[in-house]
Biopython code that builds the backbone (N, CA, C, O; Angstrom):
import numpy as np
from Bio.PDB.StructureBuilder import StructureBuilder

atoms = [
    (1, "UNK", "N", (0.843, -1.198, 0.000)),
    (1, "UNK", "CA", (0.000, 0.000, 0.000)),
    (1, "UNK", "C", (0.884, 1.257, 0.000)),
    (1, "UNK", "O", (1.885, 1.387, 0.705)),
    (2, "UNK", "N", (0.384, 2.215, -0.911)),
    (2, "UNK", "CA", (1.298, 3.548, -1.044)),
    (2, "UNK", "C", (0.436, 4.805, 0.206)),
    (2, "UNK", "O", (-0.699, 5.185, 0.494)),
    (3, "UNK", "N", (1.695, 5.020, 0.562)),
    (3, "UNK", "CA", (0.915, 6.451, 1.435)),
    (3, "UNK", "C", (1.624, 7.796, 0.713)),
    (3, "UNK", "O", (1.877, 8.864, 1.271)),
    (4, "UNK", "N", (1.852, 7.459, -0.583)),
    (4, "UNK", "CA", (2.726, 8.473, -1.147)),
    (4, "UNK", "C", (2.378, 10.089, -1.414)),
    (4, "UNK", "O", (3.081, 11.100, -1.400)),
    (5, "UNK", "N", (0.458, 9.762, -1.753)),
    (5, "UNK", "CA", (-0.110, 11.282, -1.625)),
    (5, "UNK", "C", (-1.031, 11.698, -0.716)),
    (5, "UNK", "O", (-1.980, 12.477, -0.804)),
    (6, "UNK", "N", (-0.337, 10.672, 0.682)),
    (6, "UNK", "CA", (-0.836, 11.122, 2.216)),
    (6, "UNK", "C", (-0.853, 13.033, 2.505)),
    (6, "UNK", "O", (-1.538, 13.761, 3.223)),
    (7, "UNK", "N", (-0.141, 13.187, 1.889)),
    (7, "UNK", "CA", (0.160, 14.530, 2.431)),
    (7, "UNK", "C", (-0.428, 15.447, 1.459)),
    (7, "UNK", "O", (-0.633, 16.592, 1.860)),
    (8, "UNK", "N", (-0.822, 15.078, -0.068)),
    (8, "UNK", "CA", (-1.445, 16.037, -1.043)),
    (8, "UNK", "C", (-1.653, 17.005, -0.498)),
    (8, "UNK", "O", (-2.365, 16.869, 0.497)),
    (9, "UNK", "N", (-1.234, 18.268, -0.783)),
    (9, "UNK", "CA", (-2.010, 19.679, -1.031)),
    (9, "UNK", "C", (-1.405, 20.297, 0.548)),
    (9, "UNK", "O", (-1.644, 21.442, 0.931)),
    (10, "UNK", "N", (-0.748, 19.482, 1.187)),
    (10, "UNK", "CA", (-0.342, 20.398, 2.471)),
    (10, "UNK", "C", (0.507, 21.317, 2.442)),
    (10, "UNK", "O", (1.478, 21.324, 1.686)),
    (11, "UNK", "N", (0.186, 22.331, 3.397)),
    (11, "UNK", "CA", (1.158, 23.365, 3.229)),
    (11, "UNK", "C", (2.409, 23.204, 3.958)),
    (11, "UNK", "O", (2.369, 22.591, 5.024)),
    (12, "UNK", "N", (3.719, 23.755, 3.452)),
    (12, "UNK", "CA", (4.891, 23.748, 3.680)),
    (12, "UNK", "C", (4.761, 24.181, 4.964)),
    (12, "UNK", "O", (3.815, 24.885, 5.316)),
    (13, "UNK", "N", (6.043, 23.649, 6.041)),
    (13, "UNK", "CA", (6.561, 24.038, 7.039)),
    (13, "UNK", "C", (7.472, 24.562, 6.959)),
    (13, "UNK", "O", (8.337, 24.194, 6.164)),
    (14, "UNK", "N", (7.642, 25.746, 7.846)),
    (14, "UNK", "CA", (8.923, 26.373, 8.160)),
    (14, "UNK", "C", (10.258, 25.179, 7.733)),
    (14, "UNK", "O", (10.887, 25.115, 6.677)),
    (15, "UNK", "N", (10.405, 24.184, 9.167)),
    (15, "UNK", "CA", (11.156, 23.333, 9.002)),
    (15, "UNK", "C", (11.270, 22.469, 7.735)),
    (15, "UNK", "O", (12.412, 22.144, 7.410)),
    (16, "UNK", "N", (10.023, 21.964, 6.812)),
    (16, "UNK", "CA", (10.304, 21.410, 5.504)),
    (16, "UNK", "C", (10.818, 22.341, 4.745)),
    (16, "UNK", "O", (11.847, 21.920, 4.217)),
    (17, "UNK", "N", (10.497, 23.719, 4.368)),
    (17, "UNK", "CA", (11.027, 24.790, 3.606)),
    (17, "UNK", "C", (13.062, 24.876, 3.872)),
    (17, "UNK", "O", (13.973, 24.848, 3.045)),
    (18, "UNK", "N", (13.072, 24.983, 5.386)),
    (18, "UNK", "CA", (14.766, 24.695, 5.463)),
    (18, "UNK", "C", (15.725, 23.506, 5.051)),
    (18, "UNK", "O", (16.859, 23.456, 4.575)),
    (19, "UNK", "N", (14.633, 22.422, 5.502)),
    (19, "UNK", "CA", (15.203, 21.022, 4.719)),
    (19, "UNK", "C", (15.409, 21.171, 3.398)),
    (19, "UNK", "O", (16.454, 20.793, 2.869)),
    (20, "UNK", "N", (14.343, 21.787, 2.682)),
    (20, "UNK", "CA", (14.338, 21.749, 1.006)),
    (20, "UNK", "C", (15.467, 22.335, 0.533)),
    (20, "UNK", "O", (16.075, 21.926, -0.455)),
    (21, "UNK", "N", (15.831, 23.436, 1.303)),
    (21, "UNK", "CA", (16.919, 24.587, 1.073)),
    (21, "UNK", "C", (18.331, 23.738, 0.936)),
    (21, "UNK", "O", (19.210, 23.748, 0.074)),
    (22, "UNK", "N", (18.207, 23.192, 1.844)),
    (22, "UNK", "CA", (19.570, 22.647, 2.602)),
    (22, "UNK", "C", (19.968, 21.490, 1.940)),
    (22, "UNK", "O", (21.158, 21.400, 1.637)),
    (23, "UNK", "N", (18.890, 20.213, 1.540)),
    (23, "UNK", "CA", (19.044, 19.495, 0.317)),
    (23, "UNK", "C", (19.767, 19.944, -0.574)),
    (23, "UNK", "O", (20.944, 19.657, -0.796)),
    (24, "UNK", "N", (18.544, 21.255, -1.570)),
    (24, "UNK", "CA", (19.331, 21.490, -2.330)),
    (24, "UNK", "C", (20.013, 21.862, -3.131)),
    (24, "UNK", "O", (20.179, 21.698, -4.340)),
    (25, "UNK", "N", (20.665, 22.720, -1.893)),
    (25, "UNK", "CA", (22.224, 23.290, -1.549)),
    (25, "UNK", "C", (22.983, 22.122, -1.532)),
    (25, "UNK", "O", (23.859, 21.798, -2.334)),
    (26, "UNK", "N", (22.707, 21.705, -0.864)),
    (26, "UNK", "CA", (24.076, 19.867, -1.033)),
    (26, "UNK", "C", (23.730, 19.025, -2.357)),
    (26, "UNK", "O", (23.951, 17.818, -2.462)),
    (27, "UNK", "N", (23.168, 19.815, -3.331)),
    (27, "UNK", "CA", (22.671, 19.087, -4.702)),
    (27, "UNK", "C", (22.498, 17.296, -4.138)),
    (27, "UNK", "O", (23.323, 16.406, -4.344)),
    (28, "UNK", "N", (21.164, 17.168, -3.390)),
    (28, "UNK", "CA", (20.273, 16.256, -3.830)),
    (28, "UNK", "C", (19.689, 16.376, -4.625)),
    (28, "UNK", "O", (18.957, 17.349, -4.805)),
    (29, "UNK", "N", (19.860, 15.077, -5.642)),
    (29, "UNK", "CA", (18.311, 14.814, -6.727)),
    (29, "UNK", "C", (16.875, 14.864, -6.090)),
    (29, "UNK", "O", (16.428, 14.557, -4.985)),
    (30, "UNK", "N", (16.409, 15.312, -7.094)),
    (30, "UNK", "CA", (14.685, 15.682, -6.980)),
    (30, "UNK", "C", (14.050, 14.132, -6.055)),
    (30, "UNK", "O", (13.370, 14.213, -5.032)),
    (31, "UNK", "N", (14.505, 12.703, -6.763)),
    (31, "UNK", "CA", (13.795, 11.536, -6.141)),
    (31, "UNK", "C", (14.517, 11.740, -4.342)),
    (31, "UNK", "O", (13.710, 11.764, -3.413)),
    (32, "UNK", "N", (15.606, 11.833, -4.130)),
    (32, "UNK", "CA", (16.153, 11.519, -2.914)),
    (32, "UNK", "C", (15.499, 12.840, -1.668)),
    (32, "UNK", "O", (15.446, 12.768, -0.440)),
    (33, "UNK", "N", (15.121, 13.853, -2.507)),
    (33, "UNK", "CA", (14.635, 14.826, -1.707)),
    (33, "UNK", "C", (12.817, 14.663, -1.547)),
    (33, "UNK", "O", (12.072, 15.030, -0.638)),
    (34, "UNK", "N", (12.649, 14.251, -2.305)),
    (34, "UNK", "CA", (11.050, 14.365, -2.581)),
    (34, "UNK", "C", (10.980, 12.223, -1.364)),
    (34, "UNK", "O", (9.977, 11.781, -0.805)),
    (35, "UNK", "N", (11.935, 11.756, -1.402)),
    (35, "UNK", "CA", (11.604, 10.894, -0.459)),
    (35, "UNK", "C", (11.952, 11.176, 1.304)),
    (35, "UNK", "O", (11.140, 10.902, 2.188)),
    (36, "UNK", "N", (13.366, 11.789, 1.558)),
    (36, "UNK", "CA", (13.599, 12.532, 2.424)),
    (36, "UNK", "C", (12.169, 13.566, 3.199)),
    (36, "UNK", "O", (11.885, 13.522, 4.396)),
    (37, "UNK", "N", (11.613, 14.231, 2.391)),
    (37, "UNK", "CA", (10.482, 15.065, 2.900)),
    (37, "UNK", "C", (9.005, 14.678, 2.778)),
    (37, "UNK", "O", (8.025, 15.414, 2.667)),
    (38, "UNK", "N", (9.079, 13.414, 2.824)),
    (38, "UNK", "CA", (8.087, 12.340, 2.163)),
    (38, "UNK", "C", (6.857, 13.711, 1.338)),
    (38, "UNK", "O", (5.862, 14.304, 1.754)),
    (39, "UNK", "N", (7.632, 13.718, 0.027)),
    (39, "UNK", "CA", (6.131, 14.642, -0.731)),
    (39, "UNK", "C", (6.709, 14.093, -2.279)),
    (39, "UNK", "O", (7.691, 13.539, -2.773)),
    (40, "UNK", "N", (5.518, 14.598, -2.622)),
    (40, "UNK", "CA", (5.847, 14.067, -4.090)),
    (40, "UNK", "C", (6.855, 15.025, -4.872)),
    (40, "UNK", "O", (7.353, 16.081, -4.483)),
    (41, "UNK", "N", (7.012, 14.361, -6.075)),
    (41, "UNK", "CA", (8.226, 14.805, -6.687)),
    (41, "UNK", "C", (7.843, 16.557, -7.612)),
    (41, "UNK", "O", (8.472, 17.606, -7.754)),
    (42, "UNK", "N", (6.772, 16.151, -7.954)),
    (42, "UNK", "CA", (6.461, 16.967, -8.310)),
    (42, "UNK", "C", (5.665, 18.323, -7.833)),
    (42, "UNK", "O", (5.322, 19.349, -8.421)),
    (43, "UNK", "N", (5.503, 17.717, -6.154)),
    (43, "UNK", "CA", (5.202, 19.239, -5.049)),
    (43, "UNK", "C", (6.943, 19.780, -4.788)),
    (43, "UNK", "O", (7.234, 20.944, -4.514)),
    (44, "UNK", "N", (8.120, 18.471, -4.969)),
    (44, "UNK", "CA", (9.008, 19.321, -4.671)),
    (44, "UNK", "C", (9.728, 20.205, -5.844)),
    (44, "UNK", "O", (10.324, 21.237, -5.534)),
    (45, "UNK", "N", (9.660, 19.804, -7.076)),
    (45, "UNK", "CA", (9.627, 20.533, -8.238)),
    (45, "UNK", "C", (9.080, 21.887, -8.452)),
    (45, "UNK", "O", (9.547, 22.919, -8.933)),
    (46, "UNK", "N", (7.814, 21.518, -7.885)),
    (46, "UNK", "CA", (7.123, 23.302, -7.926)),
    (46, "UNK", "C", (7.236, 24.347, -6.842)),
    (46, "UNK", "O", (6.957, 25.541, -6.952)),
    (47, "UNK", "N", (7.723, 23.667, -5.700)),
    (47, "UNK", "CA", (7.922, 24.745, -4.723)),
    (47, "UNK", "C", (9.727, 25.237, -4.982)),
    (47, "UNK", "O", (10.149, 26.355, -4.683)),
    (48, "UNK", "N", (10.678, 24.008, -5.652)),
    (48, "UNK", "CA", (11.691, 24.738, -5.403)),
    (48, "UNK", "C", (11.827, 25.475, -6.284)),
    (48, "UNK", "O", (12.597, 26.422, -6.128)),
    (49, "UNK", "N", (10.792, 25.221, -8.120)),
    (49, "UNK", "CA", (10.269, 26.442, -8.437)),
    (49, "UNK", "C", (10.430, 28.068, -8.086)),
    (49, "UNK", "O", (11.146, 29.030, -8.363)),
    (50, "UNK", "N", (9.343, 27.729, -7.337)),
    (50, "UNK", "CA", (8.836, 29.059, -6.182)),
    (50, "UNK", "C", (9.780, 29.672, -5.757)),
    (50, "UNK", "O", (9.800, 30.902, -5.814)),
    (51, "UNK", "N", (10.942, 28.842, -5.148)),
    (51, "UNK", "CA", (11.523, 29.512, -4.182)),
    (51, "UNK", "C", (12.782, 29.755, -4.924)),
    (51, "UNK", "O", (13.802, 29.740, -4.235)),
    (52, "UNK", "N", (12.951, 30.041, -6.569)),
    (52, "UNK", "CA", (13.664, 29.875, -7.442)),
    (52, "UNK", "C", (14.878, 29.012, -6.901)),
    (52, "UNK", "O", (15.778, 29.820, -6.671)),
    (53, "UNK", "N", (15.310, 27.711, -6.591)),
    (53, "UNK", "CA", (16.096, 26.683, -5.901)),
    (53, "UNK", "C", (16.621, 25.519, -7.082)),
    (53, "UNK", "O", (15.732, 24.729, -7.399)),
    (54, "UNK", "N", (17.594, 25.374, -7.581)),
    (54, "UNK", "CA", (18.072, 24.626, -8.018)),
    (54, "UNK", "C", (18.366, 23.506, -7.696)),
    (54, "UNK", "O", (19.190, 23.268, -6.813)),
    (55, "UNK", "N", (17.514, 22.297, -8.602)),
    (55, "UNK", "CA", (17.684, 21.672, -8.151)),
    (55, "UNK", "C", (18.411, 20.309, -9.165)),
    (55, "UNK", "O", (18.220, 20.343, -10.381)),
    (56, "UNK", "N", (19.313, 19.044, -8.482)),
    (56, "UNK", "CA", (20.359, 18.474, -9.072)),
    (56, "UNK", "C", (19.489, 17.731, -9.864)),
    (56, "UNK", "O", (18.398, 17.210, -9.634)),
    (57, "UNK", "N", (20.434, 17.812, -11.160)),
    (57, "UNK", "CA", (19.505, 16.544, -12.318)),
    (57, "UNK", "C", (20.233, 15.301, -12.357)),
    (57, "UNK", "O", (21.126, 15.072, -13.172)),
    (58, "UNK", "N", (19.707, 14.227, -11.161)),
    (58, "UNK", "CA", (20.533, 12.330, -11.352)),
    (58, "UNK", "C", (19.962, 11.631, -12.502)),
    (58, "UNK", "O", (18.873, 11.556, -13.070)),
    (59, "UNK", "N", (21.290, 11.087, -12.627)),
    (59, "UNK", "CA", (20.871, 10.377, -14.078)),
    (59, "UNK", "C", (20.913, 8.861, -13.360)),
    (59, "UNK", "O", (20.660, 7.856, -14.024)),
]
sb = StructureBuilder()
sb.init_structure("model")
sb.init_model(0)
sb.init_chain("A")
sb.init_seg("    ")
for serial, (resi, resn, name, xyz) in enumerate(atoms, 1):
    if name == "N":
        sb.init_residue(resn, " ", resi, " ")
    sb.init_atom(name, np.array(xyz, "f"), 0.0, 1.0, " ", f" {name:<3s}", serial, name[0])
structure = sb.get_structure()
């Protein structure tokens, strides 16, 4: 059983917003961060978006 879009549509925390930062700044890939902050890949795509945040492309 997936609990993968347990969290759909929630809003960011302070503390998830610093994790995201801090990821990636240490260039984590999108999968290793988006499992780290258990959210999907593509909520972490659009917020680091947002927060114009670069993020590492794993091949």
């Amino acid at each position: 059983m997936s609990d993968k879009f347990e969290r759909h549509k929630q809003p960011w925390t302070p503390d998830e917003l610093q994790a995201l930062h801090r990821l990636a700044a240490k260039g984590m890939g999108l999968k290793a961060i988006a499992k780290a902050l258990t959210r999907s890949e593509e909520s972490i795509k659009a917020r680091a978006k947002q927060d114009k945040l670069k993020i590492a492309k794993k091949r």
